[in-house]
C-alpha positions in Angstrom: 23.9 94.7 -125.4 24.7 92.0 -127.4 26.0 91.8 -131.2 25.2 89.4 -133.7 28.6 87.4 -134.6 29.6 87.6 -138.2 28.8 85.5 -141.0 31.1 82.6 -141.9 32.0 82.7 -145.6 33.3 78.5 -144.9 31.9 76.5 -142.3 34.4 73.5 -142.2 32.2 71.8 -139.8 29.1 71.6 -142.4 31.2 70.6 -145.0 33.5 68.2 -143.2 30.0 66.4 -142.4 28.9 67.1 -146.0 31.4 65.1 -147.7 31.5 62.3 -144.9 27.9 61.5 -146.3 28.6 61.9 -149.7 31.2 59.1 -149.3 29.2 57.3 -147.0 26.7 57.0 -149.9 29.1 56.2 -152.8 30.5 53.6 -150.2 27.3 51.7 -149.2 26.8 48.4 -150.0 30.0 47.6 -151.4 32.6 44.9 -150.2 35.8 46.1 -148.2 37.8 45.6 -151.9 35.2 47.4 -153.7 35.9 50.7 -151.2 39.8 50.1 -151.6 39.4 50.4 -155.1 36.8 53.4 -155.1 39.3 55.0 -152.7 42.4 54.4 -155.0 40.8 55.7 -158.0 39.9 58.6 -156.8 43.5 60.9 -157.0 43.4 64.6 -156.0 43.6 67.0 -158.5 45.7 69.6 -156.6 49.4 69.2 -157.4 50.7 68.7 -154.0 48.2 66.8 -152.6 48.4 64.5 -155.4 51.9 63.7 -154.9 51.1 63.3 -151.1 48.3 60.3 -152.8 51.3 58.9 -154.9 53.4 58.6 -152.3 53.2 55.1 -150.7 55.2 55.2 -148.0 55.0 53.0 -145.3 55.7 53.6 -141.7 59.1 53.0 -140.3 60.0 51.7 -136.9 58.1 49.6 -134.6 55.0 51.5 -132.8 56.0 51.6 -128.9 53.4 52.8 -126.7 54.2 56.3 -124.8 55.5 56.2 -121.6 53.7 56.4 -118.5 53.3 59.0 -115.8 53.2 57.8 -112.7 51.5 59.7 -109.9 
């Protein structure tokens, strides 16, 4: 016997993909500054996202790659 499985109220996979092609769309055509711009001028309108946006903070430290295992 098998059950149906419930249905989702969110599917994060459909709208993941959903707003990847509505960017993809605004995006099109324009020049790498043109998408800096359109991405910079678009600041979140949830509080603490938008003070994760604000926050230009760039990455200490020098990158090292992670150690090997060896066999």
């Amino acid at each position: 016997m098998t059950t149906e499985p419930p249905a989702k109220e969110f599917d994060c996979i459909r709208f993941v993909r959903e707003a990847r092609a509505r960017i993809n769309a605004a995006l099109e055509g324009k020049s790498r500054e043109e998408q800096i711009h359109w991405f910079e001028t678009r600041r979140p309108q949830h509080p603490g996202l938008a003070g994760l946006f604000d926050e230009r903070v760039a990455p200490k430290g020098r990158r090292t790659p992670a150690p090997r295992a060896d066999p």
